[in-house]
Backbone as CSV, one residue per row, in Angstrom:
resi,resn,N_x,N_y,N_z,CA_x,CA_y,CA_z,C_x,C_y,C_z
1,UNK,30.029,82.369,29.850,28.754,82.896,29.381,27.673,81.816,29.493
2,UNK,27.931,80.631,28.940,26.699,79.387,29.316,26.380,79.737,30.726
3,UNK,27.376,79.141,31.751,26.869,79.221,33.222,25.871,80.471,33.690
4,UNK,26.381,81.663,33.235,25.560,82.622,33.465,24.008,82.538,32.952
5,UNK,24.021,82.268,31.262,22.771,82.153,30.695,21.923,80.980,31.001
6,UNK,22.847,79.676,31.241,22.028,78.917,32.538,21.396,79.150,33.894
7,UNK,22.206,79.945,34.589,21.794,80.523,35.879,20.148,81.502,35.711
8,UNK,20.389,82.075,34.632,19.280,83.271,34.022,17.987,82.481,33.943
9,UNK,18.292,81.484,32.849,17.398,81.354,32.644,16.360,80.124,33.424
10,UNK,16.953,79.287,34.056,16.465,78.473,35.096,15.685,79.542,36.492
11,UNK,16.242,80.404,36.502,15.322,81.863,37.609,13.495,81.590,36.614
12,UNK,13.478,81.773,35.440,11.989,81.949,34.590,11.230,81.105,35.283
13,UNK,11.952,79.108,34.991,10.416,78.353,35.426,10.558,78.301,37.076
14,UNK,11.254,78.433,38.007,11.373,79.174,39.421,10.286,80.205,39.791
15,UNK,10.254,80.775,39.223,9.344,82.117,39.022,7.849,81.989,38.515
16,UNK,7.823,80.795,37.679,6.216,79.875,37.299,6.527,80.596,36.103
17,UNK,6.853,80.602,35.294,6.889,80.786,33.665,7.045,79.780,33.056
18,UNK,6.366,79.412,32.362,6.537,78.284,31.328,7.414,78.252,29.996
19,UNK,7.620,77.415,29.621,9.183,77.336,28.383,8.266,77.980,27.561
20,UNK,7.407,78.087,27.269,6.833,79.235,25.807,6.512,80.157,26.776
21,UNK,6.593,81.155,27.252,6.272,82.183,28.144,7.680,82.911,27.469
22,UNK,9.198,82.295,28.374,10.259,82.392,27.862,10.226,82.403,26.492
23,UNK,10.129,81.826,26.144,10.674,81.544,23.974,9.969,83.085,23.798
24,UNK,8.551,83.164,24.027,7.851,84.282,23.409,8.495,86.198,24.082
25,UNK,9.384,86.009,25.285,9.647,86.886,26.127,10.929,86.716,24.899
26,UNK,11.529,86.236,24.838,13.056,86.403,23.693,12.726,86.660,22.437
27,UNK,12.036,86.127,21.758,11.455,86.560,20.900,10.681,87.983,20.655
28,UNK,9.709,88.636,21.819,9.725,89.857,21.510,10.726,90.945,21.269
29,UNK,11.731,90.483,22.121,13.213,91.523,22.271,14.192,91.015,21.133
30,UNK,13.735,90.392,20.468,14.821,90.658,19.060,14.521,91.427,18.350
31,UNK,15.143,92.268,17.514,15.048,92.926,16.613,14.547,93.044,15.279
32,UNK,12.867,94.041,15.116,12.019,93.089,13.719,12.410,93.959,12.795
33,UNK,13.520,94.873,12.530,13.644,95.704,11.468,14.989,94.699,10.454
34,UNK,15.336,93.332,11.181,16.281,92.433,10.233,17.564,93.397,10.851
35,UNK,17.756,93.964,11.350,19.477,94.389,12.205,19.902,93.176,12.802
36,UNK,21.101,93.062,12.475,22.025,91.986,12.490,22.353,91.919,13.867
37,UNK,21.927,91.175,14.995,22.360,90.327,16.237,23.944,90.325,15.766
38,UNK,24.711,90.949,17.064,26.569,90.596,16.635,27.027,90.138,17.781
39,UNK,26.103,90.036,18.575,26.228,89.288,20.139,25.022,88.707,20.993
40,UNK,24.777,88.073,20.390,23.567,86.964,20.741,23.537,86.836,21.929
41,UNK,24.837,86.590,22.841,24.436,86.039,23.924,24.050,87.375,25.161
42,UNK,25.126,88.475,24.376,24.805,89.314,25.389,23.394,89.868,25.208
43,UNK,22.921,89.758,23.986,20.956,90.244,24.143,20.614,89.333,24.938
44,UNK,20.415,87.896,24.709,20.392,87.001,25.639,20.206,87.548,27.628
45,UNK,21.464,87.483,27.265,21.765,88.154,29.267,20.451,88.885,29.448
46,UNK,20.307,90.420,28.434,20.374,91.273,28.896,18.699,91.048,28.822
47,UNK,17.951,90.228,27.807,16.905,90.197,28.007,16.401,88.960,28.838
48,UNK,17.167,88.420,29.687,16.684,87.230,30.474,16.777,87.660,31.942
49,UNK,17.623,88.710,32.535,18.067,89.593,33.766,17.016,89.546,34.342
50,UNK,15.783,90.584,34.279,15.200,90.617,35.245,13.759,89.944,34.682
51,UNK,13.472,89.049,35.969,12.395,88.136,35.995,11.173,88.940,36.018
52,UNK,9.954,88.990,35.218,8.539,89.587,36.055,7.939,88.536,37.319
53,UNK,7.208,88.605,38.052,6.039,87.916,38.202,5.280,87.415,37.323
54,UNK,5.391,86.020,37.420,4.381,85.207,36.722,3.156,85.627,37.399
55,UNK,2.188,85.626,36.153,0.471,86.140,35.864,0.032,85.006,36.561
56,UNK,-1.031,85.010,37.862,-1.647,83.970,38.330,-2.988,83.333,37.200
57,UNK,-2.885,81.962,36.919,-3.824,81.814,35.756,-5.719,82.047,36.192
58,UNK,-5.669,82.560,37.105,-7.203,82.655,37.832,-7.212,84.056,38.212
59,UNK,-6.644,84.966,37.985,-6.673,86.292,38.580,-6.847,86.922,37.678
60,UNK,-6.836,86.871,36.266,-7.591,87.293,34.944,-8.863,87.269,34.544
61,UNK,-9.450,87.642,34.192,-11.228,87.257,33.889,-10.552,86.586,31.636
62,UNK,-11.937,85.622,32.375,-11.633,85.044,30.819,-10.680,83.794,30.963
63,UNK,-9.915,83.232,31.975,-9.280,82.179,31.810,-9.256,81.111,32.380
64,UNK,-8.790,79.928,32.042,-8.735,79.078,33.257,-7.816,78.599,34.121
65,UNK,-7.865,77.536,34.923,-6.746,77.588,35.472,-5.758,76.544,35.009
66,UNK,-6.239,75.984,33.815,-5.562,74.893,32.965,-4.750,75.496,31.655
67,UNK,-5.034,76.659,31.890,-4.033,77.186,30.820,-3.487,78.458,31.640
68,UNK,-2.261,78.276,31.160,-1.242,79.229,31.931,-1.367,80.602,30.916
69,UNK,-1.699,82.160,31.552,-1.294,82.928,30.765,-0.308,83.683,30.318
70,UNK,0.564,82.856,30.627,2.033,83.055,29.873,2.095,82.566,28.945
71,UNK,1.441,81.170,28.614,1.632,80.793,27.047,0.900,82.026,26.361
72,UNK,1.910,81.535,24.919,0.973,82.472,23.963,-0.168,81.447,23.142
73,UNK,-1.363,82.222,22.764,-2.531,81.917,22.122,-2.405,82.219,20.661
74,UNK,-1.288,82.613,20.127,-1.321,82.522,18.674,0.049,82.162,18.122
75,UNK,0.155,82.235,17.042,1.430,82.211,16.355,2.373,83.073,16.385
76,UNK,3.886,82.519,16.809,4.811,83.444,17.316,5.417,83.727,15.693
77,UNK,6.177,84.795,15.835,6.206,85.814,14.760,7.811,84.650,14.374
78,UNK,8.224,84.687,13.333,9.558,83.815,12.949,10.673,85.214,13.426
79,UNK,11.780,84.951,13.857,12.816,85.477,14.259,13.791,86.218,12.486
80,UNK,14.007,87.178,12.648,14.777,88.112,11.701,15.854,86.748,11.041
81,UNK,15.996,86.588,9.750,17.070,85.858,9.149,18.273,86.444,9.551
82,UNK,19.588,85.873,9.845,20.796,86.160,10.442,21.422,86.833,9.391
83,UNK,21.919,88.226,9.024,22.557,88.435,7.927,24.195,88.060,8.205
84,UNK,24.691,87.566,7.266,26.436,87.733,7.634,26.630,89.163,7.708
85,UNK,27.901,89.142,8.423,28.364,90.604,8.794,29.676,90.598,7.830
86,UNK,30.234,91.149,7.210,31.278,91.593,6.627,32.486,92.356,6.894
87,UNK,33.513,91.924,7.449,34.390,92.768,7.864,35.552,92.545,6.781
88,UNK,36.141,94.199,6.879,37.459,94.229,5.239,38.870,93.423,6.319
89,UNK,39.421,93.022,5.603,40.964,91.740,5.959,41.326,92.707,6.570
């Protein structure tokens, strides 16, 4: 599973995405209702699979070309607290 989620995710800055582009792309696809992640890596996979096109930073009105618009411009939301899961013996 590493090798794979290595392979994945090295495709992003390949592609011109920047490491907060990514963080904020994983972060939207978690879950904000607090549902318990029971396989991290496979959300992982499944939200790192397919690459977009990186946004050219000059082909937007409003930006420059010193800031990438893949970063985000505000504060990223904190990730759901991990609940333990409970299973009976």
């Amino acid at each position: 599973m590493q090798d794979e989620l290595a392979r994945l995710v090295s495709a992003w800055p390949t592609a011109g995405h920047t490491p907060a582009a990514v963080r904020l792309h994983v972060l939207r696809g978690l879950p904000d209702d607090g549902a318990p992640v029971h396989r991290p890596g496979g959300l992982l996979r499944y939200l790192l699979r397919d690459v977009p096109p990186a946004p050219d930073p000059g082909s937007m009105p409003g930006t420059t070309a010193s800031r990438s618009v893949s970063e985000p411009s505000g504060p990223l939301r904190s990730p759901p607290p991990v609940q333990p899961t409970h299973r009976p013996p």
